[in-house]
PyMOL commands that place a pseudoatom at each C-alpha (Angstrom):
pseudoatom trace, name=CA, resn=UNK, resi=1, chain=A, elem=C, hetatm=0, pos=[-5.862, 5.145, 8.382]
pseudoatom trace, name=CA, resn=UNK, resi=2, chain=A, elem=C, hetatm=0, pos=[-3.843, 7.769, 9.391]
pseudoatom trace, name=CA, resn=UNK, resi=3, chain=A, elem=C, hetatm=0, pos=[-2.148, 9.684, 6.834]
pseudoatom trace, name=CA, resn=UNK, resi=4, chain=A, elem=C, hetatm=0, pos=[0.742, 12.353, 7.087]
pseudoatom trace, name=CA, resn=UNK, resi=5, chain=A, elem=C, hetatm=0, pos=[3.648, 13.693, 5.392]
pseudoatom trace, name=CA, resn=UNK, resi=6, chain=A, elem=C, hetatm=0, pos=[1.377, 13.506, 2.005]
pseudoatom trace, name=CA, resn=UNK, resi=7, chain=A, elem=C, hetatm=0, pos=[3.264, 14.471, -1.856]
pseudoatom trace, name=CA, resn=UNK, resi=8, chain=A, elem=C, hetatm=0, pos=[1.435, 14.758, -5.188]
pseudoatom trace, name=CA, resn=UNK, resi=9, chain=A, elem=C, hetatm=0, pos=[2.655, 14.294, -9.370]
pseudoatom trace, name=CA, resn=UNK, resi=10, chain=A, elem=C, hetatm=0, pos=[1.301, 13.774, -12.127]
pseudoatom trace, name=CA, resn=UNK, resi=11, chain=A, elem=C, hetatm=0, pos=[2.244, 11.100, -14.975]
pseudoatom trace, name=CA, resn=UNK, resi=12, chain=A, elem=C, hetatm=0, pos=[1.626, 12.967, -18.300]
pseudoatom trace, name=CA, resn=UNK, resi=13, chain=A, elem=C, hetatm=0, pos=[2.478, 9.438, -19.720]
pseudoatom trace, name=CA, resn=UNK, resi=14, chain=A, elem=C, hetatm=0, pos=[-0.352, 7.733, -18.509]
pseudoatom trace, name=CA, resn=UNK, resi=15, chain=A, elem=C, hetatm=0, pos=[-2.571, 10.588, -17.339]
pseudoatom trace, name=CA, resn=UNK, resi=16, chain=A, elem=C, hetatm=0, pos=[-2.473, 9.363, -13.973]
pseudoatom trace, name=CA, resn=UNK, resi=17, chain=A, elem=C, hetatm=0, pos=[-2.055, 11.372, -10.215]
pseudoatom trace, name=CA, resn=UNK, resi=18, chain=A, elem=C, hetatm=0, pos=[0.690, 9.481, -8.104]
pseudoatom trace, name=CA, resn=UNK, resi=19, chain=A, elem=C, hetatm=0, pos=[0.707, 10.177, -4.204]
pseudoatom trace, name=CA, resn=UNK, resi=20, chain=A, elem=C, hetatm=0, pos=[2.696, 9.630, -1.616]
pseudoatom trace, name=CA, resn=UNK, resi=21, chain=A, elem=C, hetatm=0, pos=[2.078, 9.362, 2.185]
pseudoatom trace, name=CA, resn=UNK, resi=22, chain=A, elem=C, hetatm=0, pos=[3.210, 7.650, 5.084]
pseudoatom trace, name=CA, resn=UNK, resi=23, chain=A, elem=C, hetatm=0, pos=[0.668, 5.426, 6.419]
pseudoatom trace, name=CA, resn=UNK, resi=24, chain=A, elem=C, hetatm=0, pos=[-0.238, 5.242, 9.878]
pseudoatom trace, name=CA, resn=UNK, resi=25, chain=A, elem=C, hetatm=0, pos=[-2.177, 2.532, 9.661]
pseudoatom trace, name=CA, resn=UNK, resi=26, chain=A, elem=C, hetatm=0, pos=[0.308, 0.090, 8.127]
pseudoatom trace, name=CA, resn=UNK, resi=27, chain=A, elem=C, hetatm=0, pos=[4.109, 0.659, 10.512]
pseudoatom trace, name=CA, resn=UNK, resi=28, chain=A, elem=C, hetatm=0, pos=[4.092, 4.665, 9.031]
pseudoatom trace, name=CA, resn=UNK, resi=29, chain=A, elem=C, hetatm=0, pos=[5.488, 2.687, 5.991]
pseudoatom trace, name=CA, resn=UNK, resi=30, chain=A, elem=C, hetatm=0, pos=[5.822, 4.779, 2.851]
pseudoatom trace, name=CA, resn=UNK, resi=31, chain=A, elem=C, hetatm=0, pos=[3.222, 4.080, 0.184]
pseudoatom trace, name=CA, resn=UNK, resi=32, chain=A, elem=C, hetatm=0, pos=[2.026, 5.091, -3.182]
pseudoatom trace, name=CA, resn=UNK, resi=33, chain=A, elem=C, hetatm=0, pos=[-1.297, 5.167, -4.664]
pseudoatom trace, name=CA, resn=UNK, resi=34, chain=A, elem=C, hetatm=0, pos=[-2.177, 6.033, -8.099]
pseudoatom trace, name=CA, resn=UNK, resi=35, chain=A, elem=C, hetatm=0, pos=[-5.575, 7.938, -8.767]
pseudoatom trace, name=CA, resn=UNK, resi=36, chain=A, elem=C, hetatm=0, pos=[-7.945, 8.392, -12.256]
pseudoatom trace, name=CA, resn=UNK, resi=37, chain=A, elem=C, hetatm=0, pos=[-9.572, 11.599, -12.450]
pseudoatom trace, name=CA, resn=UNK, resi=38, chain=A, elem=C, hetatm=0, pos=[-12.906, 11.116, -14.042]
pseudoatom trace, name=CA, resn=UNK, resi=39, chain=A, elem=C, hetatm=0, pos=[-14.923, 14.453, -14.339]
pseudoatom trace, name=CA, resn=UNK, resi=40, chain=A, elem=C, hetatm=0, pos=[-14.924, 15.877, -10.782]
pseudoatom trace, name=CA, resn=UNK, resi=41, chain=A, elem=C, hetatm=0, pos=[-14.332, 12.517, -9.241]
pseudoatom trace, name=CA, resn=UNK, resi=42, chain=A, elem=C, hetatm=0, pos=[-11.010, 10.539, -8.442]
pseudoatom trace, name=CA, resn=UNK, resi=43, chain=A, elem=C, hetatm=0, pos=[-10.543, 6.790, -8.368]
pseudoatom trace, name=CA, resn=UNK, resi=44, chain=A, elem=C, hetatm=0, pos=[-7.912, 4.406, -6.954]
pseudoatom trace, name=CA, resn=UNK, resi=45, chain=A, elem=C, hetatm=0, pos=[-5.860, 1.204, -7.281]
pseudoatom trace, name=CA, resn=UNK, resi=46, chain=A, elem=C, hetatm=0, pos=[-4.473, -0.751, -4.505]
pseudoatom trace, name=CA, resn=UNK, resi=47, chain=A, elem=C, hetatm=0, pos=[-1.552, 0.817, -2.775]
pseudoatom trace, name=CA, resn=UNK, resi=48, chain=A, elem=C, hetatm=0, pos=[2.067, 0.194, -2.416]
pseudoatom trace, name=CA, resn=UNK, resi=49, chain=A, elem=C, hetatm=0, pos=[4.380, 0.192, 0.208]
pseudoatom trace, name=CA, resn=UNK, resi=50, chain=A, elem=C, hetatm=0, pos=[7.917, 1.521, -1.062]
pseudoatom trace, name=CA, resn=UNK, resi=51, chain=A, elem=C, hetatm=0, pos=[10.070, 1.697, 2.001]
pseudoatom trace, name=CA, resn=UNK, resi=52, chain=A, elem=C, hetatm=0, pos=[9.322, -1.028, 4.982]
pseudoatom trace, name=CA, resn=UNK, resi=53, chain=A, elem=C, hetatm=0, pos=[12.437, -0.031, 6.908]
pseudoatom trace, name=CA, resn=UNK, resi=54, chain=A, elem=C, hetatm=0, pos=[10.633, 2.383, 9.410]
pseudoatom trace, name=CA, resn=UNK, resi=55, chain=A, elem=C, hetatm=0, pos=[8.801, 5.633, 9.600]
pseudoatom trace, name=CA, resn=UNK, resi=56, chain=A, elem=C, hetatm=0, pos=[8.918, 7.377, 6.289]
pseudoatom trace, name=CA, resn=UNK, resi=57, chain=A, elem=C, hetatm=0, pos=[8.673, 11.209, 6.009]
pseudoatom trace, name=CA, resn=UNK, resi=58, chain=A, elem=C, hetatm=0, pos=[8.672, 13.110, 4.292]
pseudoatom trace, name=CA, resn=UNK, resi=59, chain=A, elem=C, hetatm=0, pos=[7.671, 12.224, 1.354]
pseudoatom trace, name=CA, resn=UNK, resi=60, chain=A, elem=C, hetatm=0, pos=[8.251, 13.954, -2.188]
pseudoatom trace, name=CA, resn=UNK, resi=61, chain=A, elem=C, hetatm=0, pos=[7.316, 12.706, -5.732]
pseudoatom trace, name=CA, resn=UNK, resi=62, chain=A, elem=C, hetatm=0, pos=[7.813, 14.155, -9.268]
pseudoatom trace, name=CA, resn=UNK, resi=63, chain=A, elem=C, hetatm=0, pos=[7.574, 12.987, -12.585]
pseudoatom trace, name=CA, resn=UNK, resi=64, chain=A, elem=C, hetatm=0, pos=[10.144, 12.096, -15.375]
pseudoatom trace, name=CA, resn=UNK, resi=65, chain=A, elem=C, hetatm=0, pos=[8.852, 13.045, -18.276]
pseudoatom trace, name=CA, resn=UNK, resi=66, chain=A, elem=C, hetatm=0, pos=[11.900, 11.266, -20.187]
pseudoatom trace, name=CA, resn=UNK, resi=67, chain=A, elem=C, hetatm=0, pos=[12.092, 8.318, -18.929]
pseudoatom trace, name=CA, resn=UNK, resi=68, chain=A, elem=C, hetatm=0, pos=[8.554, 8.379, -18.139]
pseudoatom trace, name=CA, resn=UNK, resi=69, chain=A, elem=C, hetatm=0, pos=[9.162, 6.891, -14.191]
pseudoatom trace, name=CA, resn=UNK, resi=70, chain=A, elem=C, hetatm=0, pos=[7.881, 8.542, -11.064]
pseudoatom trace, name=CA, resn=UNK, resi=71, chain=A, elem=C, hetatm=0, pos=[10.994, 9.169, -8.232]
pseudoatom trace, name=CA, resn=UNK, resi=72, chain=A, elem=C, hetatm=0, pos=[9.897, 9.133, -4.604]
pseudoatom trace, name=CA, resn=UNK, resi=73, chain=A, elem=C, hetatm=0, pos=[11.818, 10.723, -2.329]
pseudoatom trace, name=CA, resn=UNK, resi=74, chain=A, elem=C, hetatm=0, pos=[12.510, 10.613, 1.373]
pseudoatom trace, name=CA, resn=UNK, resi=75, chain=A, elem=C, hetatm=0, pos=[14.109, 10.125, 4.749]
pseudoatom trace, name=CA, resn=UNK, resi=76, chain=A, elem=C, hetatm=0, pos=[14.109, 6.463, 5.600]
pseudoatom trace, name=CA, resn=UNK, resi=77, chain=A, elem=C, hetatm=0, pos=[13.397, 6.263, 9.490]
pseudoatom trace, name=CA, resn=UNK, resi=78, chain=A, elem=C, hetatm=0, pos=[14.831, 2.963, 9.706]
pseudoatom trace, name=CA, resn=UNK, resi=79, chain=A, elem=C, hetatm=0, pos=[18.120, 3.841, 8.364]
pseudoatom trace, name=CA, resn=UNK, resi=80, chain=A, elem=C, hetatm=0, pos=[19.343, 7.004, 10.136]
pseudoatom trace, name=CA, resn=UNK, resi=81, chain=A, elem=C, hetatm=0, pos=[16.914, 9.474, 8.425]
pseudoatom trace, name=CA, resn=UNK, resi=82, chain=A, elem=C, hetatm=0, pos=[18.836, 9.195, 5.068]
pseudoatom trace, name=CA, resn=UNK, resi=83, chain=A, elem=C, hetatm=0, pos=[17.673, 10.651, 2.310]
pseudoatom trace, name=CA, resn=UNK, resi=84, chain=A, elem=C, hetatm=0, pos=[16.428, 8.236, -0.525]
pseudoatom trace, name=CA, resn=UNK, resi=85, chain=A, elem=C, hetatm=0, pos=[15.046, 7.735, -3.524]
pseudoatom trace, name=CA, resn=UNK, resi=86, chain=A, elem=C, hetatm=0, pos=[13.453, 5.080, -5.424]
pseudoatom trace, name=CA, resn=UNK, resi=87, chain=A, elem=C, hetatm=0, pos=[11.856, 4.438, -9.042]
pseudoatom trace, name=CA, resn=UNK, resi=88, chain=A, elem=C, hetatm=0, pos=[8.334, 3.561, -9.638]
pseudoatom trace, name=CA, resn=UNK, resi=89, chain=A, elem=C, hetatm=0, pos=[5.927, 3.011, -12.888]
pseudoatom trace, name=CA, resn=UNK, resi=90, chain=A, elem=C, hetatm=0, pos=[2.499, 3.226, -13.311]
pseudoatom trace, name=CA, resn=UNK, resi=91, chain=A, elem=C, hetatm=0, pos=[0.510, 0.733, -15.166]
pseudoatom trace, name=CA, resn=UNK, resi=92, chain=A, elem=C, hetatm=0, pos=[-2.554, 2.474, -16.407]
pseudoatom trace, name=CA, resn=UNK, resi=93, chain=A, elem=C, hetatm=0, pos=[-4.559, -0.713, -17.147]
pseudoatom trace, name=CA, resn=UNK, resi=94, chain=A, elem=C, hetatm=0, pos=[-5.288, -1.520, -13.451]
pseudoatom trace, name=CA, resn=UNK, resi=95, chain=A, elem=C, hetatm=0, pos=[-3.985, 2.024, -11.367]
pseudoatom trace, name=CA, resn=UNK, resi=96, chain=A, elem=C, hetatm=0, pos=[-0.942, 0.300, -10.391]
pseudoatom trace, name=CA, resn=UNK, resi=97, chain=A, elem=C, hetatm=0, pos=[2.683, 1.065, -9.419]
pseudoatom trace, name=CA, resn=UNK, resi=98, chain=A, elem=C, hetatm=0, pos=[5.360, -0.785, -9.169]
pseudoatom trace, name=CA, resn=UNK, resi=99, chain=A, elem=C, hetatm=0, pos=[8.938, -0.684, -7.503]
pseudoatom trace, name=CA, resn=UNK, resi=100, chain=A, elem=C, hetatm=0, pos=[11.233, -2.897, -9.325]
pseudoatom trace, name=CA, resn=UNK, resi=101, chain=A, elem=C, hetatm=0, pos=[14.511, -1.714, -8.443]
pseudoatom trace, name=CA, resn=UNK, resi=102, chain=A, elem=C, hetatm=0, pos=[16.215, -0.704, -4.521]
pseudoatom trace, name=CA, resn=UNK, resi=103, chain=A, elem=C, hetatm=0, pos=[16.182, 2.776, -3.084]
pseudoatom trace, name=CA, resn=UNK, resi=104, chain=A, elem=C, hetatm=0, pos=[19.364, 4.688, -3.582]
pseudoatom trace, name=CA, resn=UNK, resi=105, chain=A, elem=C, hetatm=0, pos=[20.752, 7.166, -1.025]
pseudoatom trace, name=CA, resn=UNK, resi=106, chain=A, elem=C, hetatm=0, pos=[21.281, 10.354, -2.174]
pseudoatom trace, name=CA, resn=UNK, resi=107, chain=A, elem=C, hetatm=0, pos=[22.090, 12.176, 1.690]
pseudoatom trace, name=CA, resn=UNK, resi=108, chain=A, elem=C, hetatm=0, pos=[23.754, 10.410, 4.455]
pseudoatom trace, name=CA, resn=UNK, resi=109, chain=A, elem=C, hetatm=0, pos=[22.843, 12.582, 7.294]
pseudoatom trace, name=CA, resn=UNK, resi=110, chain=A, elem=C, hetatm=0, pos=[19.093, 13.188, 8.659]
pseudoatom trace, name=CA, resn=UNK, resi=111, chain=A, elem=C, hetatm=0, pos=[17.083, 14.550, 5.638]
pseudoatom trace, name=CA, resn=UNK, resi=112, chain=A, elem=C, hetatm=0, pos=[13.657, 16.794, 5.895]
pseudoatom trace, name=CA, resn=UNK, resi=113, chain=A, elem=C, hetatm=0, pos=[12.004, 19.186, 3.553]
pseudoatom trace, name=CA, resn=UNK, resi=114, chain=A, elem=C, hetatm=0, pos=[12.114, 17.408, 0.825]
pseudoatom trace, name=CA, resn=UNK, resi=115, chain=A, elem=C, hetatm=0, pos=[11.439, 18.311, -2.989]
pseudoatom trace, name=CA, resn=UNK, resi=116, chain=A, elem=C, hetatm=0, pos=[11.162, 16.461, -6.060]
pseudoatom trace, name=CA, resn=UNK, resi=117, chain=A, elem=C, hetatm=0, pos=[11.229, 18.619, -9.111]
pseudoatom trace, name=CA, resn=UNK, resi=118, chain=A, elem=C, hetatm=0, pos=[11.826, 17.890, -12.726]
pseudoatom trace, name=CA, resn=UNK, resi=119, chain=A, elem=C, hetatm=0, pos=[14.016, 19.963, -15.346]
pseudoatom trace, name=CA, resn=UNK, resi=120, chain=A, elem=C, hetatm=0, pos=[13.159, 18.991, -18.505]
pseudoatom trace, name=CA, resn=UNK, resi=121, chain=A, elem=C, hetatm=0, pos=[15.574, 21.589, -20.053]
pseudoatom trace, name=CA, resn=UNK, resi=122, chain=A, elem=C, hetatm=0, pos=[18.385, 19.170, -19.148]
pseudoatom trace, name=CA, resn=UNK, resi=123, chain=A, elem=C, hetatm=0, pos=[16.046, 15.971, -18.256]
pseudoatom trace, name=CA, resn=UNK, resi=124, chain=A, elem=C, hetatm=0, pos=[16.952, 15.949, -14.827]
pseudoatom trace, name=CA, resn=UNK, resi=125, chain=A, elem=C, hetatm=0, pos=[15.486, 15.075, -11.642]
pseudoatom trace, name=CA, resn=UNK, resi=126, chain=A, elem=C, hetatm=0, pos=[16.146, 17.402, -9.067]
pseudoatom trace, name=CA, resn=UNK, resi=127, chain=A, elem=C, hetatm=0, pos=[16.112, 17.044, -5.296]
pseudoatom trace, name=CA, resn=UNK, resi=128, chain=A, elem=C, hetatm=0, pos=[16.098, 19.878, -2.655]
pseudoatom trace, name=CA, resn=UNK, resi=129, chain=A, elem=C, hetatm=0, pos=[16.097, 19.546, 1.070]
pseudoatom trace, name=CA, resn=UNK, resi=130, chain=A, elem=C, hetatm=0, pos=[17.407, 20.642, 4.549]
pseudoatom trace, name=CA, resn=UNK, resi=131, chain=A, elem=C, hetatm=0, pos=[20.453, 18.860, 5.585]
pseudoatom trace, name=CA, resn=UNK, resi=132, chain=A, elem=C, hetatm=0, pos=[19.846, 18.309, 9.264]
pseudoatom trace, name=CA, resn=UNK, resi=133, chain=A, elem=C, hetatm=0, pos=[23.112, 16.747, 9.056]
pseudoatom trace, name=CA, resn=UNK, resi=134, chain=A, elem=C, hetatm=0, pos=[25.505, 19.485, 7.935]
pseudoatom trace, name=CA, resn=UNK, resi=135, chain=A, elem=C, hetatm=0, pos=[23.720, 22.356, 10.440]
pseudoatom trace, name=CA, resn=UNK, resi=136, chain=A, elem=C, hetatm=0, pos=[20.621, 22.360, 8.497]
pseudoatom trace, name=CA, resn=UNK, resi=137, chain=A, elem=C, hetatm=0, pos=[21.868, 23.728, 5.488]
pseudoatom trace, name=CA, resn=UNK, resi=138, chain=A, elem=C, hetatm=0, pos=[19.703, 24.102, 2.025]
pseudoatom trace, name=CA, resn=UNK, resi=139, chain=A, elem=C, hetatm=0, pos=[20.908, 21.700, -0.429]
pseudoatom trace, name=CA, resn=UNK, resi=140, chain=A, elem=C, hetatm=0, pos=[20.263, 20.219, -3.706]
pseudoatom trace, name=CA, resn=UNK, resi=141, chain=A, elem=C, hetatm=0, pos=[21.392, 17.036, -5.777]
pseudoatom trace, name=CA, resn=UNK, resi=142, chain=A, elem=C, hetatm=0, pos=[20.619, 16.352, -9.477]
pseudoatom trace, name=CA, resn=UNK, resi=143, chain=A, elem=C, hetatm=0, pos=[19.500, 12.835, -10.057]
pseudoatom trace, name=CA, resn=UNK, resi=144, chain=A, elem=C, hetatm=0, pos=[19.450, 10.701, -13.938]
pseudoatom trace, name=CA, resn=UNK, resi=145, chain=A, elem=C, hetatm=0, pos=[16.882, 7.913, -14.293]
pseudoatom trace, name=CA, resn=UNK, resi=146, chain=A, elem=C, hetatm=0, pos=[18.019, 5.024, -16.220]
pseudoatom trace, name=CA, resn=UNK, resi=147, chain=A, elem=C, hetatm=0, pos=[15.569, 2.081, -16.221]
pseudoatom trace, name=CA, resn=UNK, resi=148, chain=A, elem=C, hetatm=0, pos=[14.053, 1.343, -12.744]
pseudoatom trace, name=CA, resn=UNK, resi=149, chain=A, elem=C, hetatm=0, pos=[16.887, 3.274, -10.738]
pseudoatom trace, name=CA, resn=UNK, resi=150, chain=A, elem=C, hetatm=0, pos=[18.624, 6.708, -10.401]
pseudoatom trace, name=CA, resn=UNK, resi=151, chain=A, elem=C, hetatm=0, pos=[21.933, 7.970, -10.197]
pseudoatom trace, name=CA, resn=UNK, resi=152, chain=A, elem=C, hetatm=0, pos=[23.106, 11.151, -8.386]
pseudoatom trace, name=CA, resn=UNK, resi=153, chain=A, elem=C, hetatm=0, pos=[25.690, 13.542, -8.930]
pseudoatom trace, name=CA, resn=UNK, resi=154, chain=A, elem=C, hetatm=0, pos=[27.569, 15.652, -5.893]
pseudoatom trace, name=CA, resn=UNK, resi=155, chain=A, elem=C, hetatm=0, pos=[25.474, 17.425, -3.082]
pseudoatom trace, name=CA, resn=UNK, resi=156, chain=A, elem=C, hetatm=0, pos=[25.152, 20.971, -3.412]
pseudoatom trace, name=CA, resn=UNK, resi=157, chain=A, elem=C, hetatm=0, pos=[24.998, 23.762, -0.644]
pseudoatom trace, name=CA, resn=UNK, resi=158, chain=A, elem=C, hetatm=0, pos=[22.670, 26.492, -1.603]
pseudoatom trace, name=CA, resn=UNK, resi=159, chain=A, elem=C, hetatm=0, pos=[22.183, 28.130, 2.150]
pseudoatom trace, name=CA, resn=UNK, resi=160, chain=A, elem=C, hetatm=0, pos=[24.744, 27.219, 4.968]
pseudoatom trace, name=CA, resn=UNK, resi=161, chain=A, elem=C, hetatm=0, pos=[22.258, 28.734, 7.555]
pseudoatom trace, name=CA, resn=UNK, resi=162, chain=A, elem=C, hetatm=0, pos=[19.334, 26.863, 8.821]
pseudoatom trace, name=CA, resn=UNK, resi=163, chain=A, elem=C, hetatm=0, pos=[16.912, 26.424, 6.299]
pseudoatom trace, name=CA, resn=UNK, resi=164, chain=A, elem=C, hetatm=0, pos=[13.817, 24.957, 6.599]
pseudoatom trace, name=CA, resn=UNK, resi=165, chain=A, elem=C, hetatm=0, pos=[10.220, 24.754, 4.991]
pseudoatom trace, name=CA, resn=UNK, resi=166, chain=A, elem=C, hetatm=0, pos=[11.547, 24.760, 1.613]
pseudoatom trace, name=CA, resn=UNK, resi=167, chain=A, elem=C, hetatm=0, pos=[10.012, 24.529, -1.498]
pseudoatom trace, name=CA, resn=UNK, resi=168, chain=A, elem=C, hetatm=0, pos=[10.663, 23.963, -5.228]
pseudoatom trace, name=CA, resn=UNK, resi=169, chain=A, elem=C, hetatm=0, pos=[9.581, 24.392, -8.463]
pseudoatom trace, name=CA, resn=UNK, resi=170, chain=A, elem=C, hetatm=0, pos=[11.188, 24.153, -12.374]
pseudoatom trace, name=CA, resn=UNK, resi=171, chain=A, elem=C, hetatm=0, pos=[10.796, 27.284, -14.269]
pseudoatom trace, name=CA, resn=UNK, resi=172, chain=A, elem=C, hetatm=0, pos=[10.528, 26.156, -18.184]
pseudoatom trace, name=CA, resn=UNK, resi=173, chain=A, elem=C, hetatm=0, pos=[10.962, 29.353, -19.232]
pseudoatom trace, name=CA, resn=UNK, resi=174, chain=A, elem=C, hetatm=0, pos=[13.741, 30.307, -17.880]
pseudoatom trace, name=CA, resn=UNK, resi=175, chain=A, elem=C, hetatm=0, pos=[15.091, 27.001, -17.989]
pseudoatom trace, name=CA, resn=UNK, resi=176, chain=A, elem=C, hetatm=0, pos=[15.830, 27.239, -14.058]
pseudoatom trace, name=CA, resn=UNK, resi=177, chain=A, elem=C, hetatm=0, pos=[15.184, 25.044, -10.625]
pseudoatom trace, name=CA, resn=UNK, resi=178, chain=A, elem=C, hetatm=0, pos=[13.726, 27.860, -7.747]
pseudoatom trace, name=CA, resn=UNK, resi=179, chain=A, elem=C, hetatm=0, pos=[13.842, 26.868, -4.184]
pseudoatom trace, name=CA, resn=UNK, resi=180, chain=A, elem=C, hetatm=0, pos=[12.298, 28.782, -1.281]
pseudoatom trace, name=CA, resn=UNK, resi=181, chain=A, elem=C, hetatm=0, pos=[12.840, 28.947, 2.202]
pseudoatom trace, name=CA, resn=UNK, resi=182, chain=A, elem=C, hetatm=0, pos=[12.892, 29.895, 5.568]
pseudoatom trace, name=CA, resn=UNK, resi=183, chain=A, elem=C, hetatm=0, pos=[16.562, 31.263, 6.214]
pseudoatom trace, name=CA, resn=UNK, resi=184, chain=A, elem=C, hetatm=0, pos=[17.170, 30.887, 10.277]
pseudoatom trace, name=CA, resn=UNK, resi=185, chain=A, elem=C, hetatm=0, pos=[20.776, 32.858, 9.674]
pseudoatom trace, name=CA, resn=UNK, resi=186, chain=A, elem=C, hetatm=0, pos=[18.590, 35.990, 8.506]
pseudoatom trace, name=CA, resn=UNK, resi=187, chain=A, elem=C, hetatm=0, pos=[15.456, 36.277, 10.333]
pseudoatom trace, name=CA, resn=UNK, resi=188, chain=A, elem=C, hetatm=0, pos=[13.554, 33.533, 9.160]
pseudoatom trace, name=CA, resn=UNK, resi=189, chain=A, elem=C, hetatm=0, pos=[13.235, 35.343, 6.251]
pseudoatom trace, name=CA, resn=UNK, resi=190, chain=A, elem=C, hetatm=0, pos=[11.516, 33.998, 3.313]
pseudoatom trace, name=CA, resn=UNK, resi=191, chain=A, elem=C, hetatm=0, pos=[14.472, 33.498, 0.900]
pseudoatom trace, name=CA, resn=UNK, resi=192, chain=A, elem=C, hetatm=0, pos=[14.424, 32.201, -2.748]
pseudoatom trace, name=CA, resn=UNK, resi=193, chain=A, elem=C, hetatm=0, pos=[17.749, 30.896, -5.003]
pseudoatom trace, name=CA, resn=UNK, resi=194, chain=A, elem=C, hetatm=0, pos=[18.284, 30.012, -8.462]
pseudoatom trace, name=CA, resn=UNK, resi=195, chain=A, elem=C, hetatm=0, pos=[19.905, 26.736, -9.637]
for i in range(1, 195): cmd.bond("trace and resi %d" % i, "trace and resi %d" % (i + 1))
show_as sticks, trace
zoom trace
């Protein structure tokens, strides 16, 4: 069916892809699918729905390499647009993923842009996104997986000005989070930080 609002990861743990969409053809719920690359070809189990509460997008996924857990992240059309975030696994036997524990909300107001990334210099998940809620500000939040579920820390402001069409990445060199964006206060310049 109809697919949009579409994130990728990959589980070094189980050498499986992980992606995220919401699907059109089932409410715009959000859903997961995980995928076995086989030479050129892909393969898939049966898909997942992780939030049923209304249109979900976007949707963002990364991969704890710790705790060896996929976090989805996104804004939850039923509720608001909040930002959340939930805890899956993947069960290489049959291409599954499960959710066994709630979402958590890591931003109250309306959420978009978001970006999973994970620093495995401090073995954190980290979350950046526009804050539609707090005049479309950049922002980040650092998130620990424990078990099935994650805990956040305190929101960050990394651009006060509109800020959209971000992006994110961990650099392991470095031992730094990037995120780029579109800065609205200066031109719509493209604009990178360092966390």
């Amino acid at each position: 069916g109809s697919n949009l609002y579409t994130g990728a990861t990959f589980d070094s743990s189980n050498n499986r892809v992980v992606i995220v969409y919401r699907d059109g053809a089932n409410s715009n719920y959000g859903t997961a699918v995980v995928g076995n690359v086989s030479g050129t070809s892909i393969s898939f189990g049966t898909p997942v729905t992780y939030n049923t509460s209304g249109s979900t997008d976007p949707n963002a996924v990364g991969f704890d390499s710790n705790s060896n857990k996929v976090v989805v992240a996104y804004r939850d059309g039923g509720d608001s647009d909040k930002g959340k975030a939930i805890v899956g696994t993947v069960d290489p036997s049959n291409n599954s993923i499960s959710f066994p524990s709630s979402e958590v909300e890591f931003n109250g107001g309306n959420t978009g842009y978001i970006n999973v990334v994970f620093d495995s210099s401090n073995n954190r998940i980290v979350i950046t996104y526009t804050d539609y809620g707090n005049s479309s500000a950049a922002t980040a939040i650092a998130g620990t997986v424990s078990g099935n579920t994650i805990s956040f820390g305190s929101e960050v402001v990394i651009n006060s000005n509109g800020s959209y069409f971000t992006a994110s990445t961990f650099d392991s060199t470095a031992n730094k989070v990037v995120i780029a964006y579109q800065d609205a206060g200066n031109s719509n310049y493209g604009t990178a930080n360092v966390l």
